[in-house]
MARTOR-519890 format. One record per residue (C-alpha): x, y, z; residue in three letters. Coordinates in pm, 1 decimal. Each point is the difference from the previous one (the first is absolute). Layout:
! residues N
ATOM       c1       c2       c3 resn
ATOM        X        Y        Z  ALA
...
***
This chain:
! residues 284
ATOM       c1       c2       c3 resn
ATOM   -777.5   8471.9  15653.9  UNK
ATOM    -79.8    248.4    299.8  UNK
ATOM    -98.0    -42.1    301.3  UNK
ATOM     61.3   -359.8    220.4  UNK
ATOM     66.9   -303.1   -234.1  UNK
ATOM   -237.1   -207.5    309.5  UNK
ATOM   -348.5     44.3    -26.9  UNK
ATOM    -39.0   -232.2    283.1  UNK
ATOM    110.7   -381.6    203.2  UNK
ATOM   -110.4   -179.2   -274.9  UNK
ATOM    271.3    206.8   -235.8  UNK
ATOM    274.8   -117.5    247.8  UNK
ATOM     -9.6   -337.2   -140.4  UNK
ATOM     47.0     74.6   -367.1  UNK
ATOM    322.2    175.9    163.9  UNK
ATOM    137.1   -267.1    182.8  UNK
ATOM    -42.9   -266.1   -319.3  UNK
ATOM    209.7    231.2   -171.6  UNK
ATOM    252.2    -60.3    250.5  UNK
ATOM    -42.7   -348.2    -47.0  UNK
ATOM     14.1     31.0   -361.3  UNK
ATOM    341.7    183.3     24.4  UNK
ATOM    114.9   -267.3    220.8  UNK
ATOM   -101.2   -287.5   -230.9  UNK
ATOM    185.6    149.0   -300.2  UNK
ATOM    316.4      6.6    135.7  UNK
ATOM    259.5   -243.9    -67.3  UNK
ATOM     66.8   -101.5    347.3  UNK
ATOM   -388.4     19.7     90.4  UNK
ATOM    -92.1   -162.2    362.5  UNK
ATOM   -303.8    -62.4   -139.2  UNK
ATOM   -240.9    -21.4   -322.0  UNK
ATOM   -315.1    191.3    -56.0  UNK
ATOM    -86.0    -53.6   -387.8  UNK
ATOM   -357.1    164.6     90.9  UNK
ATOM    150.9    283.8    223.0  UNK
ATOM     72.4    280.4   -281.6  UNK
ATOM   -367.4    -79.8   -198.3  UNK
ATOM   -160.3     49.2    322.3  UNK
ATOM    153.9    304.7    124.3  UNK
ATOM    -27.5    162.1   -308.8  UNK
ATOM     -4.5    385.4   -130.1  UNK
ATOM   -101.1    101.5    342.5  UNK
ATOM    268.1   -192.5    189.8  UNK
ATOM    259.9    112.5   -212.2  UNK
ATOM   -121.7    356.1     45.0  UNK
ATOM     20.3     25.0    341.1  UNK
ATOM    344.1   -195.0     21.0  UNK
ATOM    106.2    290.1   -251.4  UNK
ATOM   -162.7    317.3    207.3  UNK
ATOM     80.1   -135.5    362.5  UNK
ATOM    363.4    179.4    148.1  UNK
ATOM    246.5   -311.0    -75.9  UNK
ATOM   -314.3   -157.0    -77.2  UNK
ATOM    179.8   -304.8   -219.1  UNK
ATOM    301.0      8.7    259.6  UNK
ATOM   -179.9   -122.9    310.3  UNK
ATOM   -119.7   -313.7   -185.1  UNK
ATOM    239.8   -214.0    275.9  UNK
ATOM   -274.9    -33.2    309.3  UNK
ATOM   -275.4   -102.4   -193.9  UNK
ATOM    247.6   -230.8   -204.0  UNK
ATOM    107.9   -131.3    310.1  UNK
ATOM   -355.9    -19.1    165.5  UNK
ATOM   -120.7   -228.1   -290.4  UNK
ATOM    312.0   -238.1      0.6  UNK
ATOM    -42.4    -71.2    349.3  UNK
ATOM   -337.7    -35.0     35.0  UNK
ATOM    -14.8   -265.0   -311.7  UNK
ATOM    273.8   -176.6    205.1  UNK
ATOM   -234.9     43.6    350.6  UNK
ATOM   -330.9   -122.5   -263.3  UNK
ATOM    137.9   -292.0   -126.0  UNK
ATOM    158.2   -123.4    350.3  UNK
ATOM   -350.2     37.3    114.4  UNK
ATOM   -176.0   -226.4   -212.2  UNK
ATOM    274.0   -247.7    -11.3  UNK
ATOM    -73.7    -13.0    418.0  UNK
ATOM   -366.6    -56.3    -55.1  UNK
ATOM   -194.8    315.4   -174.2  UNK
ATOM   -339.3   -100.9   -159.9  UNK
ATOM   -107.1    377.1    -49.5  UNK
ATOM    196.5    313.1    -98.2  UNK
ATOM   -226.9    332.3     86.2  UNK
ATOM    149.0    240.5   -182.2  UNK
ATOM   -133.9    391.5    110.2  UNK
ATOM     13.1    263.2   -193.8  UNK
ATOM    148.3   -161.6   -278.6  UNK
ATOM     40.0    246.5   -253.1  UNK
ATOM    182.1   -148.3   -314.2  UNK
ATOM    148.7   -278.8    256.3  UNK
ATOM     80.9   -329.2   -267.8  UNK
ATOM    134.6   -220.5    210.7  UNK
ATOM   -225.0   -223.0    -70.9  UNK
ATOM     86.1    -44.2   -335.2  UNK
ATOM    401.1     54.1     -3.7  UNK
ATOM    108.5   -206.8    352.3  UNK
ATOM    -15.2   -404.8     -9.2  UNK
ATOM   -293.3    -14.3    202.8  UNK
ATOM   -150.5   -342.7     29.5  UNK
ATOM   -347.4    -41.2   -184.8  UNK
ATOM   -210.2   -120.4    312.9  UNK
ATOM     62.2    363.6    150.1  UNK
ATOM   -268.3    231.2     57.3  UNK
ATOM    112.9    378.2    -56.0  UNK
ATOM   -256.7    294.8     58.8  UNK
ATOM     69.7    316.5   -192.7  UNK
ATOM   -199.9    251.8    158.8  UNK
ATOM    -22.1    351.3    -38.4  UNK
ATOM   -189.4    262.7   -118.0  UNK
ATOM   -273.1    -81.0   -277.7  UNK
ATOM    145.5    227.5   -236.0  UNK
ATOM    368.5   -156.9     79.8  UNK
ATOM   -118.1   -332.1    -37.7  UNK
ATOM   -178.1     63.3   -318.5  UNK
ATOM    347.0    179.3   -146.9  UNK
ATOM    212.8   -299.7    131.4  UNK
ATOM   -229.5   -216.5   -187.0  UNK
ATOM    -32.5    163.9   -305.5  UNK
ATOM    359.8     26.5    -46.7  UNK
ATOM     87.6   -355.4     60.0  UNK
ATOM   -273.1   -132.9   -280.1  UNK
ATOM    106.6   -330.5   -117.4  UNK
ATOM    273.4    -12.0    304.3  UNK
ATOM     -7.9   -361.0    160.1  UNK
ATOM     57.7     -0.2    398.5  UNK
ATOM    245.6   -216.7    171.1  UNK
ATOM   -236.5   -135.2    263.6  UNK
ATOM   -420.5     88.2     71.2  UNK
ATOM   -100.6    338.0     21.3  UNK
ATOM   -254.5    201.2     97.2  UNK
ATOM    -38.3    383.9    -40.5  UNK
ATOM   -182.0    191.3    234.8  UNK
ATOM   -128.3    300.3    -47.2  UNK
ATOM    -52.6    177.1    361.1  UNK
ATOM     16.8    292.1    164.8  UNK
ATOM    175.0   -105.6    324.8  UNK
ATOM    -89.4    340.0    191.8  UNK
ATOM   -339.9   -161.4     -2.2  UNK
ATOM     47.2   -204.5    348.2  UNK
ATOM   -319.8   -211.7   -163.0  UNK
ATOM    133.6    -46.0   -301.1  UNK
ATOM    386.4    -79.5    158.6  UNK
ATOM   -138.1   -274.8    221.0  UNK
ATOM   -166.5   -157.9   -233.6  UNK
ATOM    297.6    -38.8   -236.2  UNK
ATOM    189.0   -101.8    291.4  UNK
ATOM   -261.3   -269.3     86.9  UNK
ATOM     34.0   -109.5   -316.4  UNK
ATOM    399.4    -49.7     54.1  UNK
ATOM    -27.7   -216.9    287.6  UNK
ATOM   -240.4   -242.9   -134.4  UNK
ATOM    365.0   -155.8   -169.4  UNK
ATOM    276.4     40.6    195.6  UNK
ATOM    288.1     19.2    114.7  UNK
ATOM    -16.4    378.5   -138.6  UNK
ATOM    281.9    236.5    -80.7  UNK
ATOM   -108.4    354.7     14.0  UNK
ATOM    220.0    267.3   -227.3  UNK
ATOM    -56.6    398.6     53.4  UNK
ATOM    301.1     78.2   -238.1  UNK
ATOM     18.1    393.9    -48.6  UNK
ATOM   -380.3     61.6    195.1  UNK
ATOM     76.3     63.6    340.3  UNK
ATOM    218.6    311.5    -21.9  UNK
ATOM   -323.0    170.0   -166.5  UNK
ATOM   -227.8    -80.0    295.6  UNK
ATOM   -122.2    147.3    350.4  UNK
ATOM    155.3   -165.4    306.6  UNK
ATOM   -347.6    -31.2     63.1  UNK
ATOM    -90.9   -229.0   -350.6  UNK
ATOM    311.5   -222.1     96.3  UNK
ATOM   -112.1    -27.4    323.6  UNK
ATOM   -344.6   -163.0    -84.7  UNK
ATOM    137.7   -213.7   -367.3  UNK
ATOM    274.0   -143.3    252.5  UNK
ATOM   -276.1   -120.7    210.7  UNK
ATOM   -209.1   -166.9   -295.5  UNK
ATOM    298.8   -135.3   -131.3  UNK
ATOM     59.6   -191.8    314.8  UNK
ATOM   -365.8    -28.9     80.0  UNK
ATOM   -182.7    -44.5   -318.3  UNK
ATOM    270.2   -150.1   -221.7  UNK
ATOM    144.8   -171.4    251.1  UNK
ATOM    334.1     56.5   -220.8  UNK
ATOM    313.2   -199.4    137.9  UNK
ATOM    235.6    269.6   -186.6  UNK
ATOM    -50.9    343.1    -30.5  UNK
ATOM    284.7    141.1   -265.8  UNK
ATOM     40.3    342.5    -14.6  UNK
ATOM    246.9    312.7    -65.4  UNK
ATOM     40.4    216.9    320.9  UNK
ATOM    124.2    403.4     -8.5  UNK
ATOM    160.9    169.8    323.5  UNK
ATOM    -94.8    341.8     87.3  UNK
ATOM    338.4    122.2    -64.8  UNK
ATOM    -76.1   -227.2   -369.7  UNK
ATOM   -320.6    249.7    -54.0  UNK
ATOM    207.4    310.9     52.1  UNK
ATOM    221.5    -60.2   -211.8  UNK
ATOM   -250.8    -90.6   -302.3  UNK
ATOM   -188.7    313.8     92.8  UNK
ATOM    285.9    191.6    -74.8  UNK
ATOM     28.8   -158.2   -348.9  UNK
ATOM   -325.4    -88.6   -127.5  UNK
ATOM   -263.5     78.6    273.6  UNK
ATOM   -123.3    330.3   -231.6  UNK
ATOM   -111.9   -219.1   -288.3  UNK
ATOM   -155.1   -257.3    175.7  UNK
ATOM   -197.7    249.5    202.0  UNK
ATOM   -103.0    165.0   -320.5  UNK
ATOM   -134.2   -373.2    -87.9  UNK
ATOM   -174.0   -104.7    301.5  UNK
ATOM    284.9   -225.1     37.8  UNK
ATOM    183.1    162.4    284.5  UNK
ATOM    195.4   -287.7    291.9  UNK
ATOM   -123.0    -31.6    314.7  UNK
ATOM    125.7   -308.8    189.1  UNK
ATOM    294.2    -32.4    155.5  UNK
ATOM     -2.5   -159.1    362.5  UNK
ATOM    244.0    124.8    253.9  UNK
ATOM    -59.7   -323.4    157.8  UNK
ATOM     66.4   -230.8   -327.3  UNK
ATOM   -161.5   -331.5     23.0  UNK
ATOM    -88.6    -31.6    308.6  UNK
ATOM   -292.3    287.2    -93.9  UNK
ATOM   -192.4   -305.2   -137.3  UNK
ATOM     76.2   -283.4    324.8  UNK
ATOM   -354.4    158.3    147.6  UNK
ATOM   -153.8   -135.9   -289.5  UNK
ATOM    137.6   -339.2     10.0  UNK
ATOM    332.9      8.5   -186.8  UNK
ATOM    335.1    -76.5     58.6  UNK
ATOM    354.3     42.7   -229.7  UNK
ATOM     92.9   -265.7   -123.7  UNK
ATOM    276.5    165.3   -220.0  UNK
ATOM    164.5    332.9    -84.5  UNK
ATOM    149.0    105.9   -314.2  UNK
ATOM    173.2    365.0    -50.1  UNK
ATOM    -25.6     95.4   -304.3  UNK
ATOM    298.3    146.1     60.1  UNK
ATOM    204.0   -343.5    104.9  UNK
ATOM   -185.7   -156.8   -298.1  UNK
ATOM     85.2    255.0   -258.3  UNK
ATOM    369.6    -96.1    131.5  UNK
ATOM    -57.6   -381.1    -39.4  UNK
ATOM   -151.8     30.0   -384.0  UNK
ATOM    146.2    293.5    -85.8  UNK
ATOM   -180.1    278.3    -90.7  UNK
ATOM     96.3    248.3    227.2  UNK
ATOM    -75.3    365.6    -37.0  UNK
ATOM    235.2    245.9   -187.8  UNK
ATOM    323.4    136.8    174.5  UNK
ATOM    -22.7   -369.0    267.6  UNK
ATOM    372.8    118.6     78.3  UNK
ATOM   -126.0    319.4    193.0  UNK
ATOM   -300.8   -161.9    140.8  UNK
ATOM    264.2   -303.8    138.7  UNK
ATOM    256.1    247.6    134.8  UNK
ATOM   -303.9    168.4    188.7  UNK
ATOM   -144.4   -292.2    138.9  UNK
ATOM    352.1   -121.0    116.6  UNK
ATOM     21.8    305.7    215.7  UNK
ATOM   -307.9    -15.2    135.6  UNK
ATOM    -58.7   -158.2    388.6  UNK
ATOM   -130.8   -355.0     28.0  UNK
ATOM   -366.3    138.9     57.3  UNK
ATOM     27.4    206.2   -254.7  UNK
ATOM     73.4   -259.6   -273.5  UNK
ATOM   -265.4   -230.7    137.2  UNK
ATOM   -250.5    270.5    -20.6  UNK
ATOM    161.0     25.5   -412.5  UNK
ATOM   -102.7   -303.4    -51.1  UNK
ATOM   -369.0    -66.3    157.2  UNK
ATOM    -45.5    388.4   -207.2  UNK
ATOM   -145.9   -200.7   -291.6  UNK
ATOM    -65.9   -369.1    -20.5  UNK
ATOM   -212.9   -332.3   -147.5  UNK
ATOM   -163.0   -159.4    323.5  UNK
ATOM   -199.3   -367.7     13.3  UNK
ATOM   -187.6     13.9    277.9  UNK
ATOM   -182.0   -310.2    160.9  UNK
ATOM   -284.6    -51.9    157.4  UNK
ATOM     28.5    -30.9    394.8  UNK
***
């Protein structure tokens, strides 16, 4: 194959189910995907194969689904009626976690991504309710409508997993406010980069996902408190790289990475580990 393996955002999710897929087939899996490798198929495999160390930095996105199916499921044990799920890709969630039938989970994403999705879960029976969506959410119309939608049952947990990094500070800006706004979500869930996170991908993959019209573009010097103008609060902080500790699945050569951190200052290693992290927000 020449050229980029990603034609575009919508190809980044048939990447990251491979990861998943990996992840569920090993022994000592922190988690079980059985639809993950059907739905990231040829062209997930592909680009895990052509990306530099492509199929050895599975661990964030590993990590970034554990936790956030530990975050989901807290959630609607504390009260969640409605999951909004953006940008869900080849997210299936909704039929792999022990989700409790009354719930109300919105797949939205693209029409064409929705249609896929569907398609390749045929004769696939949900754990709880759900709806798919197709929207374009650059469509402020079209957004707040969905979003209206979301409100009428609530409480509502929103999820961005994998979207923001592709966006405008500009486009987080304004779904921020109609996710507090609109939605009225109670929980935002989201992964968060750090521009010192983005340089460091640009370095390794920021070529090919250019070529694809895929290229990362947020990463807040200011962290969370970039969306507290539009109504939100942290509630909690993961690092991805504390987590990847905790369930281990840490990236290769850990020993260096340790001995570095050790002999870095205090601010240092607190700016190490808000580089990269899972964040529940609330609504304030």
């Amino acid at each position: 194959m020449t050229g980029t393996p990603i034609r575009n955002v919508s190809d980044t999710a048939a990447w990251v189910a491979i990861y998943r897929a990996m992840e569920s087939e090993r022994p000592d899996a922190i988690f079980h995907d059985p639809f993950a490798r059907r739905l990231g198929g040829e062209r997930g495999e592909t680009i895990v194969r052509t990306l530099p160390r492509g199929a050895s930095m599975s661990w964030p996105m590993v990590v970034r689904t554990a936790v956030m199916d530990e975050i989901i499921l807290r959630c609607v044990r504390e009260g969640a009626m409605t999951v909004l799920n953006l940008a869900a890709g080849l997210d299936a969630r909704a039929y792999r976690l022990d989700l409790p039938p009354t719930l109300r989970w919105m797949h939205v994403d693209l029409p064409e991504s929705v249609d896929d999705f569907r398609q390749q879960m045929t004769g696939e029976t949900p754990r709880c309710s759900v709806e798919f969506i197709g929207a374009d959410l650059r469509d402020a119309s079209v957004r707040r409508d969905v979003f209206a939608r979301a409100a009428a049952n609530g409480p509502v947990l929103a999820i961005t997993e994998g979207l923001l990094v592709y966006l405008e500070p500009a486009q987080v800006a304004e779904l921020a406010a109609d996710l507090h706004d609109v939605a009225r979500a109670r929980w935002w869930l989201t992964d968060l980069a750090s521009p010192r996170l983005l340089k460091m991908l640009e370095r390794r993959w920021q070529p090919q996902l250019k070529a694809g019209n895929a290229p990362f573009r947020f990463g807040p010097a200011e962290g969370t408190a970039f969306f507290a103008p539009f109504g939100w609060r942290e509630q909690e902080f993961r690092s991805t790289w504390d987590e990847a500790l905790r369930l281990r699945r840490s990236p290769p050569n850990m020993w260096l990475w340790k001995l570095l951190d050790a002999l870095q200052p205090a601010r240092k290693r607190r700016e190490m580990r808000r580089m990269s992290g899972i964040v529940l927000m609330q609504s304030a």
